[in-house]
N, C-alpha and C positions, 0 to 999 in steps of 0.2 A: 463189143462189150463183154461179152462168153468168152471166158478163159477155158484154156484143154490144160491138159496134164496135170493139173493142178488140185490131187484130190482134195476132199474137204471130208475130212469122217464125222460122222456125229461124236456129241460133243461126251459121250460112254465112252468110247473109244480109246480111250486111251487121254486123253487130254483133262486134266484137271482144272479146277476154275481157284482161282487163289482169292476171289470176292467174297467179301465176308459181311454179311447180313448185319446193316445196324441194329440195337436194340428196337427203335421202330421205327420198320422196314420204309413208313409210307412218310416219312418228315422228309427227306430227299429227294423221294417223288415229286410231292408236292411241291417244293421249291421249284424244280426240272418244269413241273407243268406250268407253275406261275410265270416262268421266264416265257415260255411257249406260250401263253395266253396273250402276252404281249404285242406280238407279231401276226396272229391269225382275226380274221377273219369278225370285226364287231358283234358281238352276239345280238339279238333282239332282243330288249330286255323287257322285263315278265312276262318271256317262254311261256310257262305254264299257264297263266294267267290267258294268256292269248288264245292256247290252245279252245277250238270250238267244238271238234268232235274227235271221240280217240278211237279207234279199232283194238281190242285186246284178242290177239291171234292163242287160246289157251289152249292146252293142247299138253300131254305126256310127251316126257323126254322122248327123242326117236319115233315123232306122232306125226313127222312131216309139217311142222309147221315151217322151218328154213326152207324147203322148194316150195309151201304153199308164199311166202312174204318175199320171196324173190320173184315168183312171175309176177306178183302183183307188183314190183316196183316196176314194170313196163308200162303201167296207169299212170298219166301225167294227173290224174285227176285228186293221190293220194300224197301223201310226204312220208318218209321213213325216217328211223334214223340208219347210219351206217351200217348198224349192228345190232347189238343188243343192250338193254338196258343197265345188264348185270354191271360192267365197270365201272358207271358213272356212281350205281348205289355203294359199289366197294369204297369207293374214292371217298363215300361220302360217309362210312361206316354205317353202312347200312347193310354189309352182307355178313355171315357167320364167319367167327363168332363175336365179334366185332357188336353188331346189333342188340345181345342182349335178347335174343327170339329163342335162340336153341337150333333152331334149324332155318329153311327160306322164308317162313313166315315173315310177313310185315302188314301192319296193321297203320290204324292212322294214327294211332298214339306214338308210331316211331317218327312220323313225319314231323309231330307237334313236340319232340321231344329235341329238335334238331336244334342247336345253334343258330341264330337268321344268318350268321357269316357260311355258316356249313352248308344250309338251305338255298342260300345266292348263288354259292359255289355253284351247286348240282344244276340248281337252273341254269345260272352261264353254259357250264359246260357241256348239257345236252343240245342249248341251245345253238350252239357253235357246230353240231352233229347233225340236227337235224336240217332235211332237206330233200331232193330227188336227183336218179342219175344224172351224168350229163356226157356228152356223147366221149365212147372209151377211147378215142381216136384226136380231142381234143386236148392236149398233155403239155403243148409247147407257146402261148400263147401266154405273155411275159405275166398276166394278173392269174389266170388260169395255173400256172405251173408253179407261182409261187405258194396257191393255197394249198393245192395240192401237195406240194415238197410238206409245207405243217401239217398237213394231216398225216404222210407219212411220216414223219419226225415224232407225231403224236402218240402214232399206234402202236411203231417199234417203244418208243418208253414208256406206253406202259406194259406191251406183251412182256419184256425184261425189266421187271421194276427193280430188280436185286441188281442190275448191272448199274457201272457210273459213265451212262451215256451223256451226251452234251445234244439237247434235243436241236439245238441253235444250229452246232454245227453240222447234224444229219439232217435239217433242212437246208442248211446250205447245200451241202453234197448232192442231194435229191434233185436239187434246182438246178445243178449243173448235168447230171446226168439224164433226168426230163430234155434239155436244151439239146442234146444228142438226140434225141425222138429214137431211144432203143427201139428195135420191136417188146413187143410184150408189153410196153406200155410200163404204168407202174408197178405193175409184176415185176417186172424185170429190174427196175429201181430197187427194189424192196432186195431183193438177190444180191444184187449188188451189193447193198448195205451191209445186207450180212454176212459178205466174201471179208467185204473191208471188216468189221469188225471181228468176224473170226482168226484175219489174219492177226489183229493185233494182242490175241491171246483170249477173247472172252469167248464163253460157254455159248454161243447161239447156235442156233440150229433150222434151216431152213422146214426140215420134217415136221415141223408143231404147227405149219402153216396147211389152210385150205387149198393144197396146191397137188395136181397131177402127180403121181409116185413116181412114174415116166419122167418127165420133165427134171426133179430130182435125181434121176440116177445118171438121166441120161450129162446132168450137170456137173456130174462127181460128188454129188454130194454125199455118199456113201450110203451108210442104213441108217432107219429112226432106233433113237435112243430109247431103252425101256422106262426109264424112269422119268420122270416129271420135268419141265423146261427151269422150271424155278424153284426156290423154297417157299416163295411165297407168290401166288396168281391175283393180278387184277379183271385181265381175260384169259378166260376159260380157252384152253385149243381145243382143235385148231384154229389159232389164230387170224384173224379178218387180214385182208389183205386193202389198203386204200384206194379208192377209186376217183375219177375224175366226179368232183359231185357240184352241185349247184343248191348253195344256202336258202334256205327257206325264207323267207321276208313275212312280214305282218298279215301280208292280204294273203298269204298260205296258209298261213295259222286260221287264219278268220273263216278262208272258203272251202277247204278242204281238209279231208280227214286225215289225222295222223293215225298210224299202223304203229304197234309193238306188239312184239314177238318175245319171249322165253319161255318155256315149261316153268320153270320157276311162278313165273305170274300168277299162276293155279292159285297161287296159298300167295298173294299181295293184292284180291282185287280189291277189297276196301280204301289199302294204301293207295291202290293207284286212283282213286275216287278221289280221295285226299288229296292227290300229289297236280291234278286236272280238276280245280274246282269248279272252273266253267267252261269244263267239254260236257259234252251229249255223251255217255260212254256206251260201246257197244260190246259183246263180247260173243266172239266168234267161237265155239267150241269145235275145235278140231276131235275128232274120235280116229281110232283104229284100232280095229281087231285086239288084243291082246296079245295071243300067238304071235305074230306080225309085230307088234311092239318089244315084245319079252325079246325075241330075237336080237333087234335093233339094238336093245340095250344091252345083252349079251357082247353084240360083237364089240360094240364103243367099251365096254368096263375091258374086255383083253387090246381093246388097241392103245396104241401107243399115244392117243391124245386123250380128251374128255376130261383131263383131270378139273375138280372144283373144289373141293375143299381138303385142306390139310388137317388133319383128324388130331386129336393132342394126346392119344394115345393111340398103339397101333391097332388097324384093323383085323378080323382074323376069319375074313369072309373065305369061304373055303371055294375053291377052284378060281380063285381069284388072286391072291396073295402071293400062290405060288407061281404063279407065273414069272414074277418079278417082286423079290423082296421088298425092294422101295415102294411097292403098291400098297402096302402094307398101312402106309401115312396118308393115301389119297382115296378119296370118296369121289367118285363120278357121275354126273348129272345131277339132278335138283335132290337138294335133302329135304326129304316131307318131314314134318313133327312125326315126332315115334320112333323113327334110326335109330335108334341107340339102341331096339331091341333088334338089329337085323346086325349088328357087328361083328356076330359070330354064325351071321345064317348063309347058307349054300347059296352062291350068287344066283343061280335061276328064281330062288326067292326071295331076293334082295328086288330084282328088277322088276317081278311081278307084283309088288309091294310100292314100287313106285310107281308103274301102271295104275295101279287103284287107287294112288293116295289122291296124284295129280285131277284123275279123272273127279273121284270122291268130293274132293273141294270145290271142284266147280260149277259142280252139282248140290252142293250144299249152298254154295253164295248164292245157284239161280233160284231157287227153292227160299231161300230168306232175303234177300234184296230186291226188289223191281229193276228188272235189268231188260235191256232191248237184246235179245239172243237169239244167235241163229246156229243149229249144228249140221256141220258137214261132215261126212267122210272122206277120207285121206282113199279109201278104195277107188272113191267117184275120183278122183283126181289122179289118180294113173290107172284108169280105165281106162277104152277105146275112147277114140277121139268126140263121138255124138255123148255121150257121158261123161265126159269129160265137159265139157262146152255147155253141156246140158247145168251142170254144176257149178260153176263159171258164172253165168247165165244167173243162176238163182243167186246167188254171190253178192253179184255187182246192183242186181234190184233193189237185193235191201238194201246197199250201202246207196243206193240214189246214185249210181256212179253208170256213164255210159260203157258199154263192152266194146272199148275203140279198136282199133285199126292196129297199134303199137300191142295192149293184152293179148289180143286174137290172136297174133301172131306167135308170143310168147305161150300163149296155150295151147296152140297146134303144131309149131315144133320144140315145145319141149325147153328146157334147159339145161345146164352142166349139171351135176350131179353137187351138194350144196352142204360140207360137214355131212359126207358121206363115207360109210367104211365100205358099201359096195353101193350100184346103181339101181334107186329102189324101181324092184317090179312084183309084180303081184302074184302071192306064193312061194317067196323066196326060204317063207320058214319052214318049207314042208319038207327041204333038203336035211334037215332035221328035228322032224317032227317028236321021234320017238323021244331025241332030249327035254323040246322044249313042252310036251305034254304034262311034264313031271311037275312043271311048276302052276299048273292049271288049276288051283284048287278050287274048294266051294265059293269063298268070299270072290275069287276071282269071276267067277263064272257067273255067281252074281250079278256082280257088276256090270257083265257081258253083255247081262240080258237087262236089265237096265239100259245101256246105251244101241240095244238093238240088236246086239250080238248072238241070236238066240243059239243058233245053230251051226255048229262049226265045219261042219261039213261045206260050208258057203261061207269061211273067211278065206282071205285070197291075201 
């Protein structure tokens, strides 16, 4: 299936895209997805409604919560969705500036504001998402491969909503190239897809995907683009890659907890109250460091993915901008209420600014709500292996959930590295410290020591 010689540059490179953005971007979409809803997978209907108990993984951009919600998908005992929630609320104009909020905020008057056609929508279409893995090796098994080919059909249109893909016929394609049993599984479908569509002239680009840099080059794919994949994003990259998954049924909803995960979430828990009228809600506060954090988010604003929001005036965040002119229009990671006074601030405090906003609100909802809350550190989970497990361990008690046989393992060795710009280990920001000291201010420090941080000499 790997073709040689055959380079593929990013789509900078030299290759112009001749796709021209309708007035609004998301009426085509939607039609694209309504054809695809057709063909996948019955949804359960009133998803929401069924949901019994929710996990909110909250947590600051670059807080670990993607490697904390992917070992836990080795729990038969939880449900996920694929990803994250952020596409389904874009879909449903629910994210900036779309919303009407200013920033991530959402509250339950956005929820009660919705269309019941807009609000059906959302539920179908999470509903069709949610579910747990199922084994990655399973890919060619005639009911199996067909869902799977719609979910990758799904996910390429929407990563490229500005393209005129036929989601119909890239699940066809998928379905035949699955019946091949590639290696790599649907990795390797997903490659393929976008061989074929690059050939036939359109701007994709494999590099916006959560994929091996290796693996990439060693494909031809040439280098990542510095500018943005789209004019306009429904998922944030790097892009989810589809997996073989197994649909959630009723008595999942009923018996077990469902997980979501975004930083975003920080500033939506009441909407998400709203949106889960009869779950138990729980809310897991992921913490780390700041140092530690600020880094993380340093290195995602210079990398070539993370983009989320298209700004309607340019940015003029300094060490940031220039790296890449076109950066100019994109804002990375969750936008807290307030941004608009950080448009012209030194990126080290742009991102310690998101640090405290994310944390700040989560700490404000548990402080004014009754909420069932447990906090962890991101530190305890790439500790040594007995603190690790130890943390684990405390985890799984509250959720009432056994620490089987499948998590155990997933916690003692470890997994791939997960919408990562390097492989988190502890102390990585000390490699420069001197820079990221500068953004350590009082309000920060603050904070620090509020969520335990007293003494920096002991963040890791």
């Amino acid at each position: 299936m790997t073709r040689t010689g055959h380079p593929h540059p990013a789509p900078s490179a030299g290759r112009a895209s001749a796709v021209t953005v309708p007035p609004d971007p998301t009426s085509s979409l939607h039609e694209r997805l309504a054809a695809l809803r057709g063909e996948r997978t019955p949804a359960v209907e009133d998803f929401t409604a069924r949901v019994r108990s929710l996990l909110v993984i909250a947590s600051s951009s670059r807080g670990g919560s993607s490697m904390l919600a992917e070992t836990l998908r080795a729990s038969p005992d939880l449900v996920h969705l694929q990803a994250e929630i952020n596409p389904f609320l874009r879909l449903a104009g629910l994210g900036h500036p779309d919303s009407g909020a200013g920033s991530d905020r959402l509250d339950a008057g956005h929820l009660e504001a919705l269309p019941a056609a807009t609000r059906a929508l959302l539920d179908e279409e999470r509903a069709r998402d949610a579910g747990t893995p199922a084994d990655p090796a399973d890919t060619t098994g005639s009911a199996d491969a067909g869902q799977l080919a719609l979910d990758i059909a799904w996910r390429l249109t929407v990563q490229w909503p500005h393209l005129p893909l036929d989601p119909l016929e890239l699940a066809r394609r998928a379905r035949d190239l699955l019946a091949a049993a590639p290696p790599g599984g649907s990795a390797a479908v997903t490659l393929e897809l976008l061989r074929h569509l690059y050939d036939q002239g359109l701007p994709v680009s494999p590099w916006y995907y959560d994929l091996p840099p290796d693996l990439l080059r060693r494909d031809g794919f040439g280098s990542p683009g510095a500018q943005s994949p789209a004019p306009f994003l429904v998922e944030e990259p790097p892009f989810v890659l589809a997996r073989p998954w197994r649909r959630a049924g009723p008595a999942d909803l009923r018996e077990r907890t469902l997980v979501v995960k975004t930083p975003s979430n920080a500033y939506r828990l009441d909407f998400l109250r709203a949106l889960f009228p009869n779950a138990r809600i729980r809310v897991l506060h992921l913490t780390r460091n700041p140092a530690a954090a600020i880094n993380g988010l340093l290195d995602g604003w210079l990398h070539h993915g993370f983009h989320a929001h298209r700004m309607p005036t340019p940015l003029a965040i300094t060490d940031y901008v220039e790296q890449c002119p076109d950066n100019q229009w994109w804002w990375k990671f969750d936008l807290p209420p307030g941004w608009q006074e950080y448009t012209t601030a030194p990126l080290l405090n742009v991102c310690a600014f998101q640090w405290r906003s994310s944390h700040q609100a989560v700490l404000d909802h548990l402080g004014t709500v009754r909420t069932d809350s447990l906090t962890l550190r991101f530190e305890d989970l790439i500790a040594g292996p007995e603190r690790r497990a130890a943390a684990y361990r405390r985890l799984t008690h509250w959720l009432g959930i056994p620490l089987g046989e499948a998590l155990l393992r997933s916690i003692e060795h470890g997994i791939a590295p997960v919408a990562a710009t390097a492989r988190p280990r502890a102390g990585r920001w000390q490699a420069r410290a001197d820079l990221i000291t500068r953004a350590l201010d009082a309000p920060t420090f603050h904070l620090a020591d509020r969520l335990g941080y007293t003494d920096p000499a002991h963040w890791i």
